[in-house]
Backbone as CSV, one residue per row, in Angstrom:
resi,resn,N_x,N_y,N_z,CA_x,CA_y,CA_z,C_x,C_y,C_z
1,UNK,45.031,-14.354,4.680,45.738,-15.181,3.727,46.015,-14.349,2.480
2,UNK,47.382,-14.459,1.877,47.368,-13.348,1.065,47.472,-15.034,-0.697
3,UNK,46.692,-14.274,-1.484,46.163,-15.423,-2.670,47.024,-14.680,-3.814
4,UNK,47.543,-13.923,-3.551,48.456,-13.377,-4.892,49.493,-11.984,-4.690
5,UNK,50.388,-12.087,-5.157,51.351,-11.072,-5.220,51.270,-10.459,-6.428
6,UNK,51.814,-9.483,-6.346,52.757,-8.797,-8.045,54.124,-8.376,-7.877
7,UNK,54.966,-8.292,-8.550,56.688,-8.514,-8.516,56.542,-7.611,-9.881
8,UNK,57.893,-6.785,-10.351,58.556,-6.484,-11.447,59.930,-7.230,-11.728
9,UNK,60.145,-7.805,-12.894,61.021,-8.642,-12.684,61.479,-8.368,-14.333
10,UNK,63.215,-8.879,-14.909,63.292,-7.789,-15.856,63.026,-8.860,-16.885
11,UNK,62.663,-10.410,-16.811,62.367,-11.311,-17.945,60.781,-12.202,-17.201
12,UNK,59.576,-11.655,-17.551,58.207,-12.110,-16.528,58.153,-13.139,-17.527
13,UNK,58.348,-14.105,-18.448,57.949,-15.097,-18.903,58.910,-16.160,-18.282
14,UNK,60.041,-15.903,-18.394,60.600,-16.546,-18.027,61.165,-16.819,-16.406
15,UNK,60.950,-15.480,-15.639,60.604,-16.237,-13.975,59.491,-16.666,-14.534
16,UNK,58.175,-16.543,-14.574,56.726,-17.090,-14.414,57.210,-18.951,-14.558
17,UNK,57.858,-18.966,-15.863,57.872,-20.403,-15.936,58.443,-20.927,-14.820
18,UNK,60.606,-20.278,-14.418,60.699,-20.785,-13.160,59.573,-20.830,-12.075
19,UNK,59.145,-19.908,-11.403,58.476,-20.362,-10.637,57.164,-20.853,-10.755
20,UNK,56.530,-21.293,-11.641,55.772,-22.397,-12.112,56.577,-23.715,-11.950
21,UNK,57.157,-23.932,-12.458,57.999,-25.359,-11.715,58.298,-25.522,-10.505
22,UNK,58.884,-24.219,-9.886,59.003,-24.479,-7.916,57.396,-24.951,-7.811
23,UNK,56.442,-24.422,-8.371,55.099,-24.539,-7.693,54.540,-25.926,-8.649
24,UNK,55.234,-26.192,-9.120,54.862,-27.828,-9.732,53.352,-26.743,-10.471
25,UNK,53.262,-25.624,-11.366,51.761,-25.348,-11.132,52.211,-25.208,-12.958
26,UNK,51.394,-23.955,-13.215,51.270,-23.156,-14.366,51.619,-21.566,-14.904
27,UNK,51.867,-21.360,-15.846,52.356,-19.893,-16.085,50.852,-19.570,-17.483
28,UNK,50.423,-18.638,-17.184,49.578,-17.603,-17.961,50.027,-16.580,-18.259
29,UNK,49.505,-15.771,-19.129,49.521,-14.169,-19.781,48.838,-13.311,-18.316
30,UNK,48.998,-12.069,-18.034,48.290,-11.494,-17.615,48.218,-10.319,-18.455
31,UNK,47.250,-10.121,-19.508,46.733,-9.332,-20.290,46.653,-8.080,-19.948
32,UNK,46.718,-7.246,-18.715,45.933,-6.323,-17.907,47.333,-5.597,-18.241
33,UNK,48.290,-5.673,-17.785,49.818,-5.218,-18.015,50.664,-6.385,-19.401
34,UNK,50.598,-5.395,-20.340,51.367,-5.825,-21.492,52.443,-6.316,-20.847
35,UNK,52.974,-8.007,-21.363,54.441,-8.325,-21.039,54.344,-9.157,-20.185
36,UNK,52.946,-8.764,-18.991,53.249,-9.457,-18.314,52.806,-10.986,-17.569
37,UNK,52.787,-11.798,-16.752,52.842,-13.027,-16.642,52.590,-13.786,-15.253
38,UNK,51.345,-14.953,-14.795,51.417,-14.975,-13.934,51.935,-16.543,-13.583
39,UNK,52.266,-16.592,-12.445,53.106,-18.721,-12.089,51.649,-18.614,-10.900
40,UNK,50.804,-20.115,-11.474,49.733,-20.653,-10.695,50.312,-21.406,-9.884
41,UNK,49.925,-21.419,-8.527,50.692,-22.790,-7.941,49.542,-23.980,-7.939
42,UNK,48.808,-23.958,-8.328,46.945,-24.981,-8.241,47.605,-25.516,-7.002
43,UNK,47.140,-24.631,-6.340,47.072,-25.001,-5.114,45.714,-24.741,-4.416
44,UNK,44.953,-25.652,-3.109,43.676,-24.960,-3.004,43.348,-23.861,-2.555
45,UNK,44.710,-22.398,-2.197,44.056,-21.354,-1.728,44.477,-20.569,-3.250
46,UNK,44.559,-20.784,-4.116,44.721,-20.084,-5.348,45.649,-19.090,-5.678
47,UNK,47.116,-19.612,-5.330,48.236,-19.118,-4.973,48.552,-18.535,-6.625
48,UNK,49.346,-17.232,-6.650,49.736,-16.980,-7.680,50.519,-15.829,-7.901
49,UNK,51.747,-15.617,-8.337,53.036,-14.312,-8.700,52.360,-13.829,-9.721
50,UNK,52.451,-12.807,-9.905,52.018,-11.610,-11.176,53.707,-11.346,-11.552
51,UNK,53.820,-11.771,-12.742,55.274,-10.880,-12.954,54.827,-9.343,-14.134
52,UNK,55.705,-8.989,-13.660,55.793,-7.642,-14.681,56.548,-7.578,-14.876
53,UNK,56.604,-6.351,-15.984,58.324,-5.991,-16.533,58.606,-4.991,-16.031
54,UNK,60.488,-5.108,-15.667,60.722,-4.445,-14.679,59.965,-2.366,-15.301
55,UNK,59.623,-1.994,-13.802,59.685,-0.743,-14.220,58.449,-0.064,-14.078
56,UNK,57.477,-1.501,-13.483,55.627,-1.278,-14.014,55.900,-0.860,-12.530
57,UNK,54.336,0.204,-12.767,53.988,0.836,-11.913,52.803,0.924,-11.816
58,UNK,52.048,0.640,-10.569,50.512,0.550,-10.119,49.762,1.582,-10.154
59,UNK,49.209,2.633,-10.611,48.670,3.666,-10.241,46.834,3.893,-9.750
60,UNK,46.480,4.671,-8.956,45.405,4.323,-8.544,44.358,5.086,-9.317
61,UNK,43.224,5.016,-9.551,42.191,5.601,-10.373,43.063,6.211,-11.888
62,UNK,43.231,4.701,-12.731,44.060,5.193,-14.129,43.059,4.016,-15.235
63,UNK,42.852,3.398,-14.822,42.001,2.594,-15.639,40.254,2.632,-15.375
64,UNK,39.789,3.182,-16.229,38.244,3.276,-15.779,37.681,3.556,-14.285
65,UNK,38.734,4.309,-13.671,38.243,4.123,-12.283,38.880,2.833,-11.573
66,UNK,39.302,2.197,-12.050,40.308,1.454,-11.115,41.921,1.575,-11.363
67,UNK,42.897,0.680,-10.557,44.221,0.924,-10.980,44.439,0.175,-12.083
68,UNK,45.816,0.862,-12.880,45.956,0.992,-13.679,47.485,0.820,-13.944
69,UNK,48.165,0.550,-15.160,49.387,0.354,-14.867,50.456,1.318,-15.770
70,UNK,51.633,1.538,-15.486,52.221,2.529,-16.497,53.853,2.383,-16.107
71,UNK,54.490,2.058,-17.065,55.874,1.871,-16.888,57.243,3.031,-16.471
72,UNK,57.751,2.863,-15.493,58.812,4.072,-14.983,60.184,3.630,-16.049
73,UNK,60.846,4.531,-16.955,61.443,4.046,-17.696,62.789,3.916,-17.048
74,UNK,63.024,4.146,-15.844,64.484,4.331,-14.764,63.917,3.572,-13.719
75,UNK,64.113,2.112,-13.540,63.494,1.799,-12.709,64.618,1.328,-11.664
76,UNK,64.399,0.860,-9.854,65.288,0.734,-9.302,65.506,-1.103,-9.424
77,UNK,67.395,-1.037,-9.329,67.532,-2.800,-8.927,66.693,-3.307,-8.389
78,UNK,67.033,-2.600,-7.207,66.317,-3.532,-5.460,65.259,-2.981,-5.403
79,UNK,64.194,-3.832,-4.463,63.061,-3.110,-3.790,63.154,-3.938,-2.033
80,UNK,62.413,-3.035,-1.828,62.025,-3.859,-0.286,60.827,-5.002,0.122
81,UNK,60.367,-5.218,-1.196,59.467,-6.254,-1.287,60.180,-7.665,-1.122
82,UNK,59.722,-8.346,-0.225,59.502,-9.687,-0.366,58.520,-10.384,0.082
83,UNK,58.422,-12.065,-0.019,57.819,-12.893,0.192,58.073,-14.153,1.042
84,UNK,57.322,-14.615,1.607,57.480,-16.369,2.467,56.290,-17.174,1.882
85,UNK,56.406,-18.153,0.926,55.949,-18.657,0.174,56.093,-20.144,0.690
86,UNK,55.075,-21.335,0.727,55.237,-22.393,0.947,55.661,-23.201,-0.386
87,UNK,56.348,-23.900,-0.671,56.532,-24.685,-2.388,56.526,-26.386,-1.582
88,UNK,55.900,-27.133,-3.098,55.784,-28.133,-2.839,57.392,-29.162,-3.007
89,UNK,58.010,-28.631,-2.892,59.590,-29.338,-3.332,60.518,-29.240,-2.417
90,UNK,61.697,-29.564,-2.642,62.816,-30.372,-1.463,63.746,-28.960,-1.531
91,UNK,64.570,-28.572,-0.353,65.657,-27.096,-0.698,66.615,-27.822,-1.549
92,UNK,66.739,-29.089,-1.958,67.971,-29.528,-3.326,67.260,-29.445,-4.637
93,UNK,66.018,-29.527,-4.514,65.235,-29.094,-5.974,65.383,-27.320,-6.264
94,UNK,65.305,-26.659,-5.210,65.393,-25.232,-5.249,66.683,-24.772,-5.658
95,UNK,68.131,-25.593,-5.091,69.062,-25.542,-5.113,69.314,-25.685,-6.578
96,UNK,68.865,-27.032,-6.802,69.103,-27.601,-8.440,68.135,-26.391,-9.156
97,UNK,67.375,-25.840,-9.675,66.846,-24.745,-10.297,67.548,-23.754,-10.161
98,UNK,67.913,-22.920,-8.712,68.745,-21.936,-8.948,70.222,-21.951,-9.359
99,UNK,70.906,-23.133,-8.858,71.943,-23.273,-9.847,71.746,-23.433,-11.846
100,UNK,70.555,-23.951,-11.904,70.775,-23.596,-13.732,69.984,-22.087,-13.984
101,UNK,69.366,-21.903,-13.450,69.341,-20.481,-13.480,70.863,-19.272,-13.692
102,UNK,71.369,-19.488,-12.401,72.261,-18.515,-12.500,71.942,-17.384,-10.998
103,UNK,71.158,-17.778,-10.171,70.536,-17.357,-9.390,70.867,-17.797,-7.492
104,UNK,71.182,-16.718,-6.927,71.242,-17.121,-5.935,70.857,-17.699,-5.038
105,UNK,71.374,-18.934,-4.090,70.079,-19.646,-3.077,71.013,-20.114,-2.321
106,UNK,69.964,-19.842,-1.105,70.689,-19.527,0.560,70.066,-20.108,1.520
107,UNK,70.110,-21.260,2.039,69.308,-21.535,3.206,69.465,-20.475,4.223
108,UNK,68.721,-20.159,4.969,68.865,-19.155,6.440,68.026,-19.079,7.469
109,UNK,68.486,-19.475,8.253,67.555,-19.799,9.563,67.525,-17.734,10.046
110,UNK,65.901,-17.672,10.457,65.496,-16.113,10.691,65.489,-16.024,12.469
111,UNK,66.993,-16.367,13.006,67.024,-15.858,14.588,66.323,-17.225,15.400
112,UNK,66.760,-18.401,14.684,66.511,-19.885,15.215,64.894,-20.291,15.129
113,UNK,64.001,-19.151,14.790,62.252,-19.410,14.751,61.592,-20.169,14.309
114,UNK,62.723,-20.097,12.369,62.270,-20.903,11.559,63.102,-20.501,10.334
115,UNK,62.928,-21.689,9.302,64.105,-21.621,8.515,63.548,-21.337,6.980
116,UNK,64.367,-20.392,6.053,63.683,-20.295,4.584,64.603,-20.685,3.812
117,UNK,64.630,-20.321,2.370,65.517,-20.414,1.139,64.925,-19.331,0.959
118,UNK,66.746,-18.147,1.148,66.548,-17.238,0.087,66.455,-17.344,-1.397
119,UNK,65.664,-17.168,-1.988,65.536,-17.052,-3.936,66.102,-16.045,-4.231
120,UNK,66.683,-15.964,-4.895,66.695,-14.472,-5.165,66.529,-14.868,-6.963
121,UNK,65.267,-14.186,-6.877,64.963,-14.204,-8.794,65.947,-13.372,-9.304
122,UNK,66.275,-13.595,-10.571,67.471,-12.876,-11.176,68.591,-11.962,-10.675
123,UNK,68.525,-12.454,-9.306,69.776,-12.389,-8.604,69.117,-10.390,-7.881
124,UNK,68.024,-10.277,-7.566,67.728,-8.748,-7.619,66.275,-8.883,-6.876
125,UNK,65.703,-9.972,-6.705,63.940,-9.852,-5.736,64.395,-11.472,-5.261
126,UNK,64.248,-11.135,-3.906,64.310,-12.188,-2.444,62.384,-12.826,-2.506
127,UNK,62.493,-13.862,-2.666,61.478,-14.610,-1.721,61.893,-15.238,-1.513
128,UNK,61.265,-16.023,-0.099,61.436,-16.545,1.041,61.204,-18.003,0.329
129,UNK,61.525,-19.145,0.598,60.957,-20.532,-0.084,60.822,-20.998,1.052
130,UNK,59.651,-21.809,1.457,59.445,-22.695,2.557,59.548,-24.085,1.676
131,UNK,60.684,-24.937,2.031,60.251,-26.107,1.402,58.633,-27.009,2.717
132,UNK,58.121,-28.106,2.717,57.313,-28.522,3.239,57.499,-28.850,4.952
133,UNK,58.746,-28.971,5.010,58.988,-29.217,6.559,59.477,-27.722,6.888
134,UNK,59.507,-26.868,6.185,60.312,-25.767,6.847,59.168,-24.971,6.890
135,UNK,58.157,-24.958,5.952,56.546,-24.784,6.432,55.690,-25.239,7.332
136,UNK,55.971,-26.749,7.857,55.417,-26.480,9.156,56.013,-26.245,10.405
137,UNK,57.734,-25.659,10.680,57.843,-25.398,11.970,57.216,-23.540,11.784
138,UNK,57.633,-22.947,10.259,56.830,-21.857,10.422,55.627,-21.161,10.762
139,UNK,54.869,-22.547,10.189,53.257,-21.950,10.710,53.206,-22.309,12.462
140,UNK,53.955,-23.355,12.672,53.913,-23.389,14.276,54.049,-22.396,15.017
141,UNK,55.280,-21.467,14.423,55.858,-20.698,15.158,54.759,-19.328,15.243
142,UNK,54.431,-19.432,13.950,53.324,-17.954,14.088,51.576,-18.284,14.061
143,UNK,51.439,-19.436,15.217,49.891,-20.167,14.905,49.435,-19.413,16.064
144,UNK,47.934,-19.204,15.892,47.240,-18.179,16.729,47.817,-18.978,18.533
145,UNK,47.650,-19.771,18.553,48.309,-20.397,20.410,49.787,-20.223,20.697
146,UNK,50.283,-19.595,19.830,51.641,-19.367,19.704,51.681,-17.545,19.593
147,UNK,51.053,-17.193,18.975,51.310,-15.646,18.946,51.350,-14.633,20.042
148,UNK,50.686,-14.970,20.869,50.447,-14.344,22.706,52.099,-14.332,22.932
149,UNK,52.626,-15.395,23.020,53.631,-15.324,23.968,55.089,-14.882,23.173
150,UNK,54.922,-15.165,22.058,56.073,-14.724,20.663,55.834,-13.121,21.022
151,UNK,54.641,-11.999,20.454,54.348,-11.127,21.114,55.377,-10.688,22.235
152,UNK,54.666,-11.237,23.296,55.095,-10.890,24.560,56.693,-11.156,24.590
153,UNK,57.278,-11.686,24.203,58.773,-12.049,24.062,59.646,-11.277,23.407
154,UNK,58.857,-10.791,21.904,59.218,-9.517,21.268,59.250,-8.408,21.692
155,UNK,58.514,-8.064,22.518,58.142,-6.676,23.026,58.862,-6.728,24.500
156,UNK,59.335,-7.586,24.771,60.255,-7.749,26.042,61.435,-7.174,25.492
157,UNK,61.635,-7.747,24.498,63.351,-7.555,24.123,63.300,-6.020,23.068
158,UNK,62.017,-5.827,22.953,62.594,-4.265,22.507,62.533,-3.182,23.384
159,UNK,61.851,-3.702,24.632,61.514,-2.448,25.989,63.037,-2.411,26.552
160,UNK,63.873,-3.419,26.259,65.108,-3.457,26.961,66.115,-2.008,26.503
């Protein structure tokens, strides 16, 4: 189960708040990286986005022996990071947010399996939105009595 992400994003107070509202939750400081900001979903597995400002960079043994953070002053648009996130809200609530945003949103079914909302935060980082029904044909699809034969189905069609 993954209980938290981190994202660079080029305004972290202000996604944090958006997605504090997708997550019906809360937005905090995260002190550790100046700037930056985390969206709680109080949810019971202790769901939570780290935003940063764009550009932060993780480095390993920089802080007392642990990682540490330090800003790339050329940082890239895109990354290859994303997310599949469950939210407690409807894809017309997602819809209605990313339209006053300014932000793109895409329903898209992933090869008939199961279906997300692309987000795209400031039009530049994709997560996945599961609204509540589109979360449970997903977990169906990838539930341990289900994975054997998904597996085996995948690996059929790439031996071809």
């Amino acid at each position: 189960m993954i209980h938290h992400i981190s994202v660079s994003v080029n305004d972290p107070l202000h996604v944090a708040t958006v997605m504090a509202e997708i997550f019906q939750g809360y937005v905090i400081p995260f002190p550790v990286n100046p700037g930056s900001y985390m969206a709680l979903a109080a949810d019971a597995a202790g769901t939570a986005i780290e935003f940063y400002p764009a550009g932060s960079e993780i480095l390993p043994d920089s802080h007392q022996g642990e990682a540490g953070f330090r800003l790339n002053p050329q940082p890239t648009q895109y990354c290859a990071f994303h997310a599949a996130i469950s939210v407690p809200i409807s894809l017309e609530e997602i819809e209605r947010i990313g339209d006053r945003e300014g932000w793109r949103v895409l329903f898209a079914s992933r090869d008939g399996m199961f279906d997300v909302v692309e987000f795209w935060v400031e039009n530049r980082l994709m997560l996945e939105l599961l609204t509540p029904t589109m979360a449970v044909k997903y977990q169906a699809v990838l539930s341990p009595e289900h994975l054997p034969a998904l597996v085996d189905q995948l690996t059929l069609v790439e031996a071809r």
